[in-house]
PASEBA-1860 file (N, C-alpha, C; in nm, 3 decimals):
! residues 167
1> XXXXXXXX> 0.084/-0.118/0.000/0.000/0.000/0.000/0.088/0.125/0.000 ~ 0.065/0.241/-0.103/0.117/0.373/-0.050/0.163/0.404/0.069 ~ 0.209/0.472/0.109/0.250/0.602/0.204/0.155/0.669/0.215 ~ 0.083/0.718/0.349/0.001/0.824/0.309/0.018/0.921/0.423 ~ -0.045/1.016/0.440/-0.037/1.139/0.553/-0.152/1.154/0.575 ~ -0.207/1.173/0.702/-0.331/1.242/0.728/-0.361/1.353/0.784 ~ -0.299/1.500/0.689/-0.315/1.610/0.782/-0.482/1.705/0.767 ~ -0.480/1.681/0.907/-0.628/1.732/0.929/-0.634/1.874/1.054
9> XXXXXXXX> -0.717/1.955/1.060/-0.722/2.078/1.132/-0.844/2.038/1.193 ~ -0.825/2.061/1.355/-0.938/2.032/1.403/-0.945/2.110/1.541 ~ -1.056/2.145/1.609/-1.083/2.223/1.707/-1.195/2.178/1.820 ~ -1.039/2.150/1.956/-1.164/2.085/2.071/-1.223/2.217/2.127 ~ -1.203/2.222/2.226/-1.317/2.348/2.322/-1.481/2.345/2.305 ~ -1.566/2.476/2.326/-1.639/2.463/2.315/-1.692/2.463/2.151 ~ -1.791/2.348/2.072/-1.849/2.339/1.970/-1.973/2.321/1.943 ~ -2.027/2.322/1.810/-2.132/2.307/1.806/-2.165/2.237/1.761
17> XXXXXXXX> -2.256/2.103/1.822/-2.266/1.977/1.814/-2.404/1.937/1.837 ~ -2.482/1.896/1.714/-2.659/1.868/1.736/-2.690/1.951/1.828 ~ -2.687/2.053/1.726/-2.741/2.161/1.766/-2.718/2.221/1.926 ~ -2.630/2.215/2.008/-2.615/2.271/2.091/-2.446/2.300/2.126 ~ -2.395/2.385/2.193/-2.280/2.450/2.264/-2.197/2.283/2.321 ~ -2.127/2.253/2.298/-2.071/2.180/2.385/-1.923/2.126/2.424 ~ -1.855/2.123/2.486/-1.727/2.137/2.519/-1.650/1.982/2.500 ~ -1.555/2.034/2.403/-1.490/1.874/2.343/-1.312/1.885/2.394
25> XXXXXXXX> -1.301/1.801/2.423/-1.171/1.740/2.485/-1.067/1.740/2.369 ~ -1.136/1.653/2.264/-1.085/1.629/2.113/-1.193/1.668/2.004 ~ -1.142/1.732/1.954/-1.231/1.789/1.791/-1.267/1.640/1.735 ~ -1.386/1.703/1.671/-1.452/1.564/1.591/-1.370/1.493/1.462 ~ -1.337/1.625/1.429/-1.222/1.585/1.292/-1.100/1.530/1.327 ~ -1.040/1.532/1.447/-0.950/1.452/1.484/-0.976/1.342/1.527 ~ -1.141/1.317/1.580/-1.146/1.161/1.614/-1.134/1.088/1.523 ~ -1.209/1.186/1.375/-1.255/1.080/1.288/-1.106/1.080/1.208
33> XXXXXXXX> -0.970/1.160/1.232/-0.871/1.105/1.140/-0.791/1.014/1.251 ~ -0.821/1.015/1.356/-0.766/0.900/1.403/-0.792/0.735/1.399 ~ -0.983/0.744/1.342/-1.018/0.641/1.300/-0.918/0.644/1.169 ~ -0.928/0.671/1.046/-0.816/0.647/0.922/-0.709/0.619/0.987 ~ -0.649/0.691/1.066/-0.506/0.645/1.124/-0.520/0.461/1.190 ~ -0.584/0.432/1.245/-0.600/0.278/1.298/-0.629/0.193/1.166 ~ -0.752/0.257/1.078/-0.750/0.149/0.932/-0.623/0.155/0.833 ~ -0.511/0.310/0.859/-0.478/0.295/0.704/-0.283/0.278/0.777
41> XXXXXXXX> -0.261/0.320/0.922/-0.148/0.290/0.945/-0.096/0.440/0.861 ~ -0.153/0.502/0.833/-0.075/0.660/0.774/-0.033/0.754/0.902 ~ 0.072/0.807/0.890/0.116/0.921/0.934/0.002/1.003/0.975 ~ 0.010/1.096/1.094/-0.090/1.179/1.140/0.007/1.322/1.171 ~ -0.060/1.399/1.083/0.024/1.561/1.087/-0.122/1.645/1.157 ~ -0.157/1.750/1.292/-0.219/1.790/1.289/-0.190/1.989/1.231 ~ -0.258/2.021/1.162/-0.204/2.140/1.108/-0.319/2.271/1.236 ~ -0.221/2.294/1.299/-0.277/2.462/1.392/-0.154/2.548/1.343
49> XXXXXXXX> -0.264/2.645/1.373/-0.231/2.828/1.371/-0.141/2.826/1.490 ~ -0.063/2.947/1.463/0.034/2.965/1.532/-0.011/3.042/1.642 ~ -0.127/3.106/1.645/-0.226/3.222/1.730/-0.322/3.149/1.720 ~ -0.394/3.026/1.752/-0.537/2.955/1.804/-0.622/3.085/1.810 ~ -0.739/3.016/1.767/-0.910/3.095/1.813/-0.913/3.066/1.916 ~ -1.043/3.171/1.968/-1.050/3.092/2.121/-1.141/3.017/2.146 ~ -1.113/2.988/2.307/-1.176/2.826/2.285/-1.297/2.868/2.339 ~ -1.369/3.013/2.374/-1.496/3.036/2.376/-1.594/2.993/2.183
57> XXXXXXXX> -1.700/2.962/2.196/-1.743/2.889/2.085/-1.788/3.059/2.007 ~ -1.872/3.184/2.057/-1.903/3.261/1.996/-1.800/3.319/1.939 ~ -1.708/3.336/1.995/-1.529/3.442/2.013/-1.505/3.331/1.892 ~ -1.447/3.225/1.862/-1.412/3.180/1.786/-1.464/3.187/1.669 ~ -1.631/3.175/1.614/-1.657/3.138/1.493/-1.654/3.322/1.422 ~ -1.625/3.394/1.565/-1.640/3.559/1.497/-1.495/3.584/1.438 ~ -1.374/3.499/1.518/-1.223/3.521/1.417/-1.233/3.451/1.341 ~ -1.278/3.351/1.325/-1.276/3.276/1.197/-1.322/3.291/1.062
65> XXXXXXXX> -1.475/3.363/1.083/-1.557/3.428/1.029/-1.435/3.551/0.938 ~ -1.425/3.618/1.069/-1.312/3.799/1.026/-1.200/3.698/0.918 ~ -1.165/3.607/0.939/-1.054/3.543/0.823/-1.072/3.531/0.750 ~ -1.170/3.414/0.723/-1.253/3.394/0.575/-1.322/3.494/0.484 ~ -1.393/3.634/0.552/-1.406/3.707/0.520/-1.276/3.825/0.416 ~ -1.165/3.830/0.473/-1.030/3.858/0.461/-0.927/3.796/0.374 ~ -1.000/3.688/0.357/-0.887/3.562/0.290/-0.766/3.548/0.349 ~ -0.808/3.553/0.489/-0.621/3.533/0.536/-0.587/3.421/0.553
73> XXXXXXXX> -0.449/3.379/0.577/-0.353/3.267/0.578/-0.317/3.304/0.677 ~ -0.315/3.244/0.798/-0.263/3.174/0.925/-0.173/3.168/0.948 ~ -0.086/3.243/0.996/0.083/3.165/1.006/0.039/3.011/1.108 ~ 0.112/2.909/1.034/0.138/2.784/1.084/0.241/2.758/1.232 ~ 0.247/2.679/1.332/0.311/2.634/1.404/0.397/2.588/1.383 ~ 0.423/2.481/1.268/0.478/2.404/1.198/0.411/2.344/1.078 ~ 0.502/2.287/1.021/0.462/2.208/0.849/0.569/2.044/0.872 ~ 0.469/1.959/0.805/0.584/1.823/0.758/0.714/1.878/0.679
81> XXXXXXXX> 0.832/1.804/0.723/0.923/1.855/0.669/0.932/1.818/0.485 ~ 0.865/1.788/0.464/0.854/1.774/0.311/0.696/1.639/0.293 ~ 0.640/1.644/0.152/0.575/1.512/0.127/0.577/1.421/0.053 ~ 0.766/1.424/-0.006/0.822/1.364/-0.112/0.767/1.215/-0.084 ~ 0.777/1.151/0.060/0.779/1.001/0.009/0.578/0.933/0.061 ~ 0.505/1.027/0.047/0.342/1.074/0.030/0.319/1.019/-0.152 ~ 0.259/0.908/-0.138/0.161/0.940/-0.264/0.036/0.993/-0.235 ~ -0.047/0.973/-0.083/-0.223/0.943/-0.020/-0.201/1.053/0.077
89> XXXXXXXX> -0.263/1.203/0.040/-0.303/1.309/0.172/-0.451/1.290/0.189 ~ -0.462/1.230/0.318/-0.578/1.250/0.384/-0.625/1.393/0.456 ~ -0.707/1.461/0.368/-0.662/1.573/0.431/-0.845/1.618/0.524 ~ -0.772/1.644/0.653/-0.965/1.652/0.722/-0.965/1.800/0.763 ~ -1.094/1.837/0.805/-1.105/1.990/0.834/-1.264/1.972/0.860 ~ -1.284/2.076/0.956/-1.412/2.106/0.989/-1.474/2.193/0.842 ~ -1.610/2.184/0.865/-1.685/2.271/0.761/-1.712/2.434/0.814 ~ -1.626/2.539/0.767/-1.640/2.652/0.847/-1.694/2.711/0.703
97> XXXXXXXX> -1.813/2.757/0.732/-1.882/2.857/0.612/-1.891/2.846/0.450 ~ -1.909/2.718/0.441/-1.881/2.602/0.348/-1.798/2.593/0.320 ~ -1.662/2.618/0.340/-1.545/2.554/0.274/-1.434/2.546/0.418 ~ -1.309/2.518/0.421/-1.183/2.457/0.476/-1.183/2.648/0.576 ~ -1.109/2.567/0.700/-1.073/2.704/0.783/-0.910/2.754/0.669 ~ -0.931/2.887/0.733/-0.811/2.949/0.634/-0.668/2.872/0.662 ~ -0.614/2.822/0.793/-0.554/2.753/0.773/-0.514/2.624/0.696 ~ -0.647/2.543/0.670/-0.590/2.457/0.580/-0.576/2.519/0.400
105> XXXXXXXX> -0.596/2.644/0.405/-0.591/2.699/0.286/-0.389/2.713/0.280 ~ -0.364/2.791/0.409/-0.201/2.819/0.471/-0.122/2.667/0.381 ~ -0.198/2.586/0.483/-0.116/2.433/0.444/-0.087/2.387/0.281 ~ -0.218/2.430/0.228/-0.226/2.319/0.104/-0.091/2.449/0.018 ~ -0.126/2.565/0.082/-0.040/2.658/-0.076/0.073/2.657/-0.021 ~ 0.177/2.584/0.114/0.301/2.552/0.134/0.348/2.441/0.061 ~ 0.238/2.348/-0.017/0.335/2.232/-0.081/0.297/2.287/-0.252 ~ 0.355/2.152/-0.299/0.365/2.132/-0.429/0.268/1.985/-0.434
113> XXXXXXXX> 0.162/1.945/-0.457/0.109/1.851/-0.449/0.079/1.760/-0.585 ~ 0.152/1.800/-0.695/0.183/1.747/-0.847/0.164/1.584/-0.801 ~ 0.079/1.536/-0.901/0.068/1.336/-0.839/0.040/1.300/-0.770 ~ -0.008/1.396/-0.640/0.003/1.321/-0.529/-0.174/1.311/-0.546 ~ -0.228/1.204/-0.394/-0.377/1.172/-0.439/-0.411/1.272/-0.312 ~ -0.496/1.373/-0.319/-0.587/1.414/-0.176/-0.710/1.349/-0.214 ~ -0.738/1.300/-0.065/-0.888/1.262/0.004/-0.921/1.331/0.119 ~ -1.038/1.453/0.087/-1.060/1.496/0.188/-1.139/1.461/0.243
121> XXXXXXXX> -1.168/1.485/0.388/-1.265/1.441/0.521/-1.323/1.560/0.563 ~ -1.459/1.556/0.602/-1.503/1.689/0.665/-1.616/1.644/0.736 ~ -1.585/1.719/0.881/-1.715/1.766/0.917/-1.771/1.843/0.961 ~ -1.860/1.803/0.984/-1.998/1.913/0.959/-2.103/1.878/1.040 ~ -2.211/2.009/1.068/-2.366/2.006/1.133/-2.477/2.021/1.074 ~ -2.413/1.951/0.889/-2.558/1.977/0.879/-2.536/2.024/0.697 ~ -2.390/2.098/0.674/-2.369/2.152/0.562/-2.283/2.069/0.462 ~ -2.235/1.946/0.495/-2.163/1.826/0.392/-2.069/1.896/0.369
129> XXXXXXXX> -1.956/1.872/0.273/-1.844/1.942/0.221/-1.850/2.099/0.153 ~ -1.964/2.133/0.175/-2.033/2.257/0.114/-1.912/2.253/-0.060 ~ -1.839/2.402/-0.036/-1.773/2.398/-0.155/-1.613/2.374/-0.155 ~ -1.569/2.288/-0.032/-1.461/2.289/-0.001/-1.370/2.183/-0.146 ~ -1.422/2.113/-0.204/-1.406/2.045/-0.307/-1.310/2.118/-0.370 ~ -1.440/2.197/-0.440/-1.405/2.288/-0.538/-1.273/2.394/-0.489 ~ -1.274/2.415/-0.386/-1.140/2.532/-0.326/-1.014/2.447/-0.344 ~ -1.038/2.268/-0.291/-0.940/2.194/-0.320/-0.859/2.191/-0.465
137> XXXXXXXX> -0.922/2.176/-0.528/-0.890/2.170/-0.695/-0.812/2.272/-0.748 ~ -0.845/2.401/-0.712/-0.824/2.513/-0.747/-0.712/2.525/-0.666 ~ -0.720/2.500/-0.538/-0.509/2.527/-0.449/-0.453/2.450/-0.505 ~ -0.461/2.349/-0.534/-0.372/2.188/-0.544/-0.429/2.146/-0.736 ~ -0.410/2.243/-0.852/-0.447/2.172/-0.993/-0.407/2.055/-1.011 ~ -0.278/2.018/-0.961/-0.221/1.952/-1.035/-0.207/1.786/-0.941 ~ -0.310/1.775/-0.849/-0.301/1.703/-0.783/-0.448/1.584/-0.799 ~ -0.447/1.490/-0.785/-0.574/1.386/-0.779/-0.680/1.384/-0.664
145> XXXXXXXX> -0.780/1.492/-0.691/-0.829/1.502/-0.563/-0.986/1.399/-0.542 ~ -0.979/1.281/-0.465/-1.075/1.200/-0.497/-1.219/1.264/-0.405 ~ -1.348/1.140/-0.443/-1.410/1.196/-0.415/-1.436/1.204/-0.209 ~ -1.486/1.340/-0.156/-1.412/1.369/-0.030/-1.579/1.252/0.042 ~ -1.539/1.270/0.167/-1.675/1.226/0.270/-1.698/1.335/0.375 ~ -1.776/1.321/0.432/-1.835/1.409/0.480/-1.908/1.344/0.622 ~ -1.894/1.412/0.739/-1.888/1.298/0.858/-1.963/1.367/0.946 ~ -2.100/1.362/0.963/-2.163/1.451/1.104/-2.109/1.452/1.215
153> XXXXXXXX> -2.070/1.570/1.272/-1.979/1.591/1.332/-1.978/1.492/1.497 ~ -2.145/1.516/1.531/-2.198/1.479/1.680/-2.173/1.356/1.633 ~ -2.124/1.288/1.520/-2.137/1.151/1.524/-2.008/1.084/1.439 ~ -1.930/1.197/1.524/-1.768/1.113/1.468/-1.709/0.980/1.518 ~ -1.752/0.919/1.663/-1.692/0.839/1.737/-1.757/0.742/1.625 ~ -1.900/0.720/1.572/-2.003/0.578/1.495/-1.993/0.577/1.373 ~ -1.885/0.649/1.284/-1.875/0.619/1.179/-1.722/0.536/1.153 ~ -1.704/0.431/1.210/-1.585/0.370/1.184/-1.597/0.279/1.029
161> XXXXXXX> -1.721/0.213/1.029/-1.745/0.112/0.899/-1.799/0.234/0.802 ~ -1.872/0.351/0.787/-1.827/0.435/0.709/-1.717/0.496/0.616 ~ -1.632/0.530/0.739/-1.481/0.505/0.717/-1.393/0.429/0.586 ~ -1.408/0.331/0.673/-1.360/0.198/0.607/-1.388/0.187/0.478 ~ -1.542/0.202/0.395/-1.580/0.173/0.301/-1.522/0.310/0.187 ~ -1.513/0.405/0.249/-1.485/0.545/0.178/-1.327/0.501/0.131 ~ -1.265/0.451/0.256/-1.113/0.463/0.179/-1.077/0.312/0.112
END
């Protein structure tokens, strides 16, 4: 089997989860790339901002919001030191205002992703991959971007045979 990476952006604190406020230990998008990590044995890169939102839930979706609005790029914490020996980016992210938080926008325009395959993961409360697809294609042309899944968020721990069948 390939090499693969699974870098995904994800946010515990307080979230919003079937429909209500609620305070997560671990982001949903990290549970669910840790499920891929147990089926696929890939590498796990988590990609944060170098300045975090905060972990109040209103305060947060209002900087996040001010970004996307802005088109800004995030300075990163860190990056993989290269993804030369990567054919398979698993790449996960919450659904922020239908498409990828600006950081994973930061991530994808630090590489060169020529050949390589992305599969993205997302979740969501309600809005599926909205147009994050399409943003994929357009950072990464030259890359194989298959088709992504999409994972309700309140219900990241019960989609393991989901999972499975997607990759």
């Amino acid at each position: 089997m390939a090499k693969a990476l699974i870098a995904f952006y994800s946010r515990a604190d307080e979230n919003y989860v079937n429909g209500m406020i609620k305070t997560l230990p671990i982001g949903n998008t990290e549970i669910a790339a840790g499920i891929i990590q147990a089926l696929t044995d890939a590498d796990l890169f988590k990609i944060e901002q170098l300045k975090p939102y905060s972990k109040d839930y209103n305060e947060c979706i209002a900087q996040a919001q001010a970004d996307q609005q802005r088109n800004a790029r995030p300075e990163l914490k860190k990056y993989p030191k290269n993804l030369d020996g990567y054919e398979v980016i698993y790449l996960g992210y919450p659904n922020y205002w239908s498409t990828m938080p600006m950081a994973v926008f930061t991530f994808l325009e630090h590489f060169d992703f020529s050949g390589k395959i992305i599969k993205p993961f997302c979740t969501h409360e309600g809005s599926g991959l909205g147009s994050s697809m399409n943003d994929i294609k357009k950072l990464c042309p030259t890359a194989k971007v298959k088709n992504g899944f999409a994972i309700r968020g309140g219900n990241a721990e019960q989609v393991k045979k989901d999972i499975e069948k997607w990759i």
